[in-house]
Z-matrix of the N, CA and C atoms (Angstrom, degrees):
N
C 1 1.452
C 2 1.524 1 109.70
N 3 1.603 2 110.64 1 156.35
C 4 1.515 3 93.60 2 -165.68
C 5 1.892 4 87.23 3 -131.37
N 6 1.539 5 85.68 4 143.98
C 7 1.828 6 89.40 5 -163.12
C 8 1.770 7 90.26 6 -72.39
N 9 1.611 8 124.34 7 156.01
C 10 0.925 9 137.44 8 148.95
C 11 1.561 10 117.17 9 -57.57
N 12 1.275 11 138.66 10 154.71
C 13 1.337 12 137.86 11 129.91
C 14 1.270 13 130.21 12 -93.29
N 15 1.503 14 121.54 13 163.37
C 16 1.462 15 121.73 14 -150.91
C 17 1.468 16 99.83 15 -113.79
N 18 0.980 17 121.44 16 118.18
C 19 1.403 18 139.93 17 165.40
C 20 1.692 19 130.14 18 -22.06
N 21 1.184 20 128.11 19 75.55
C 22 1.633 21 115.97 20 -164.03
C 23 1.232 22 113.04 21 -78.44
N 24 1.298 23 128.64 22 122.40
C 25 2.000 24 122.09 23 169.21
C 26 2.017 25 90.06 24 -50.17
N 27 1.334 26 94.91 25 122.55
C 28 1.419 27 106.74 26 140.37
C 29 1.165 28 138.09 27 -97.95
N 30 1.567 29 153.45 28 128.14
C 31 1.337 30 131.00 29 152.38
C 32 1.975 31 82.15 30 159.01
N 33 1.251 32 89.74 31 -162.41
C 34 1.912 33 99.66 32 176.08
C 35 1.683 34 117.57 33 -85.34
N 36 1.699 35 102.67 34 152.80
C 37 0.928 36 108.63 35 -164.17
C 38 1.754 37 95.58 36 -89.73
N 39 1.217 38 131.01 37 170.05
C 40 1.381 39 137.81 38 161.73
C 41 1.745 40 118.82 39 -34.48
N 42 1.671 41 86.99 40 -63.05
C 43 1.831 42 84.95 41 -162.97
C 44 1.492 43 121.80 42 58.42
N 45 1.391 44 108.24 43 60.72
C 46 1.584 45 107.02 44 167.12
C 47 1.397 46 109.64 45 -105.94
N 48 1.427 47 112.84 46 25.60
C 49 1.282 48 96.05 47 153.28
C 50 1.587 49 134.72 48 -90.41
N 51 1.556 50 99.39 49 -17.08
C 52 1.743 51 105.58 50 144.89
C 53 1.205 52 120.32 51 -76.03
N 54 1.351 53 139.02 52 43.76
C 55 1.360 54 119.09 53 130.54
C 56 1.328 55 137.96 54 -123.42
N 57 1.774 56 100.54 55 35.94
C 58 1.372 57 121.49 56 -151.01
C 59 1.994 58 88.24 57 -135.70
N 60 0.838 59 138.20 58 145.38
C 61 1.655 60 171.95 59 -143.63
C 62 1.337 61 120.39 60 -121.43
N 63 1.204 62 169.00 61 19.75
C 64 1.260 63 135.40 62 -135.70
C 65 1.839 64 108.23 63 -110.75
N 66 1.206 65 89.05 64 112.16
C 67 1.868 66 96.76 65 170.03
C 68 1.771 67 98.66 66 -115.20
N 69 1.402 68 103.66 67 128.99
C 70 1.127 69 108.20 68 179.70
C 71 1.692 70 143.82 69 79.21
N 72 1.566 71 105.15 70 -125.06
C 73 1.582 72 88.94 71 164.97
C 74 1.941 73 83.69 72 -117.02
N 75 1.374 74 133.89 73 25.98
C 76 1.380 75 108.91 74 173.57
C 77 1.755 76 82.15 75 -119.93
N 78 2.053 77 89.52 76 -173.89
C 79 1.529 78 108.19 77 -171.66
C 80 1.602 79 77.94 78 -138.64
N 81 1.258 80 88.53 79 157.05
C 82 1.874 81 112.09 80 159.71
C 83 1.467 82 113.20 81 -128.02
N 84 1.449 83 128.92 82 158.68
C 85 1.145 84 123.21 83 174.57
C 86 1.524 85 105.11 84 -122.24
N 87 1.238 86 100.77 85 121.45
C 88 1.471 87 112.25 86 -164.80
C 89 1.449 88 107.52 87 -97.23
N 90 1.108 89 137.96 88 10.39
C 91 1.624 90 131.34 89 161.81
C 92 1.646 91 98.30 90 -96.45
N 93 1.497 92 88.68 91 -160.93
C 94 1.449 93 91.83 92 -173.27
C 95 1.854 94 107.44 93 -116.60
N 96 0.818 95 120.53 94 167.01
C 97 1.652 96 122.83 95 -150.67
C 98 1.857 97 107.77 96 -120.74
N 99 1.032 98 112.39 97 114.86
C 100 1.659 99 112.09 98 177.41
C 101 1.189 100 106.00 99 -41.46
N 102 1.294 101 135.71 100 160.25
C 103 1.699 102 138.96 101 168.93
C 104 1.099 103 108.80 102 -119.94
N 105 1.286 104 127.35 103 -2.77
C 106 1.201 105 147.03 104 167.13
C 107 1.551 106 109.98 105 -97.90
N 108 0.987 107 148.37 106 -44.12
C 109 1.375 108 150.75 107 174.56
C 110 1.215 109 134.58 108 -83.76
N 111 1.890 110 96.91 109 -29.04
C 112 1.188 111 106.56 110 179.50
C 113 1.981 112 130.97 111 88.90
N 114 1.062 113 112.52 112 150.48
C 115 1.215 114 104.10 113 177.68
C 116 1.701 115 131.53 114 -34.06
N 117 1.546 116 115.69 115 133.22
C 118 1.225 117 109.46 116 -161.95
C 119 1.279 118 125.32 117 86.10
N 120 1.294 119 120.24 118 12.72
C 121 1.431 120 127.61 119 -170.36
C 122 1.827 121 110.63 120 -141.04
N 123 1.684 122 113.31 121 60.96
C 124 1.650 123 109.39 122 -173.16
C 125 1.685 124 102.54 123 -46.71
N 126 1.476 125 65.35 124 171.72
C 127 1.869 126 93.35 125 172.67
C 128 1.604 127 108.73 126 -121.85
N 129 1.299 128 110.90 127 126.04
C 130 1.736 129 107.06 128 -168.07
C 131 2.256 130 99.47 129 -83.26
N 132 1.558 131 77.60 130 141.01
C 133 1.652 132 69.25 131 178.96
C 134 1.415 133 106.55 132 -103.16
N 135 1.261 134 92.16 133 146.39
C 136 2.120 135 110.46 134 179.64
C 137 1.649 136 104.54 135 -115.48
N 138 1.028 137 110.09 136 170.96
C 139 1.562 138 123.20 137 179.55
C 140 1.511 139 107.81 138 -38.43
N 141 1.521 140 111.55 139 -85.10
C 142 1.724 141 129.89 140 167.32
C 143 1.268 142 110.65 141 -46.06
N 144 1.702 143 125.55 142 -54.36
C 145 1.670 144 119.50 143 -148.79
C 146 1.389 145 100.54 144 -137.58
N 147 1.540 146 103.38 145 -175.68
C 148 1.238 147 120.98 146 -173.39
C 149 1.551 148 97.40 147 -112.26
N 150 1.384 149 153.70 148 144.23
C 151 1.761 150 139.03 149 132.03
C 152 1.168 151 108.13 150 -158.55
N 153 1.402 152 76.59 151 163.37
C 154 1.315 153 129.24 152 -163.69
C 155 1.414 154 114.70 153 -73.81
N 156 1.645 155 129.54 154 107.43
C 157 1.122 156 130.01 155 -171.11
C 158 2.080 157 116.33 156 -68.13
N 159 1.406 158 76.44 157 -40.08
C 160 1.571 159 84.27 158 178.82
C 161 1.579 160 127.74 159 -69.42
N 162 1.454 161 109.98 160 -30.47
C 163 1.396 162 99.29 161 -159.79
C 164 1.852 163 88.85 162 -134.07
N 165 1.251 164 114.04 163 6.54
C 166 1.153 165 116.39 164 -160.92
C 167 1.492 166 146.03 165 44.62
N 168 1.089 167 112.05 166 31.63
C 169 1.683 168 130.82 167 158.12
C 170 0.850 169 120.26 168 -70.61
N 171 1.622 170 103.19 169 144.87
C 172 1.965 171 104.24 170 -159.81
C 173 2.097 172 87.85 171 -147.87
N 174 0.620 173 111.04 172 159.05
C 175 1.709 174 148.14 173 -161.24
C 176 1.576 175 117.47 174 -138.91
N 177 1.109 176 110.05 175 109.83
C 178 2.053 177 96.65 176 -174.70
C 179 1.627 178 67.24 177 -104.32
N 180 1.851 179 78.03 178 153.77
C 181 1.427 180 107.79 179 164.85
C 182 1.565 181 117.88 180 -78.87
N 183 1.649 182 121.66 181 156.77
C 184 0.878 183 138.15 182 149.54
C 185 1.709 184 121.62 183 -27.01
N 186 1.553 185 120.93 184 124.72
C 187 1.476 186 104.70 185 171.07
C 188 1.289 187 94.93 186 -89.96
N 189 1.778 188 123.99 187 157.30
C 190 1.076 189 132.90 188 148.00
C 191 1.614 190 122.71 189 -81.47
């Protein structure tokens, strides 16, 4: 019989604990927030846009 091996996630972890604030007894959430998903759900930023991993919503940025 031949043993299986176990599968490792490779690549980066999240880190949402940088996008959270805490002074005091409050928190802020300092990324930006799906409007579609709702709280707890960032939006990764790219060059042009904003999206949404989960539900796939995207936001182009503002030109200056």
């Amino acid at each position: 019989m031949t043993e299986s091996k176990e599968k490792t996630k490779s690549g980066k972890s999240t880190q949402k604990y940088k996008k959270y604030q805490i002074s005091g007894e409050t928190f802020t959430r300092s990324g930006r927030v799906c409007p579609k998903c709702g709280p707890g759900v960032f939006m990764g930023e790219h060059k042009d846009r904003f999206a949404c991993g989960k539900c796939g919503f995207m936001e182009r940025k503002a030109k200056v």
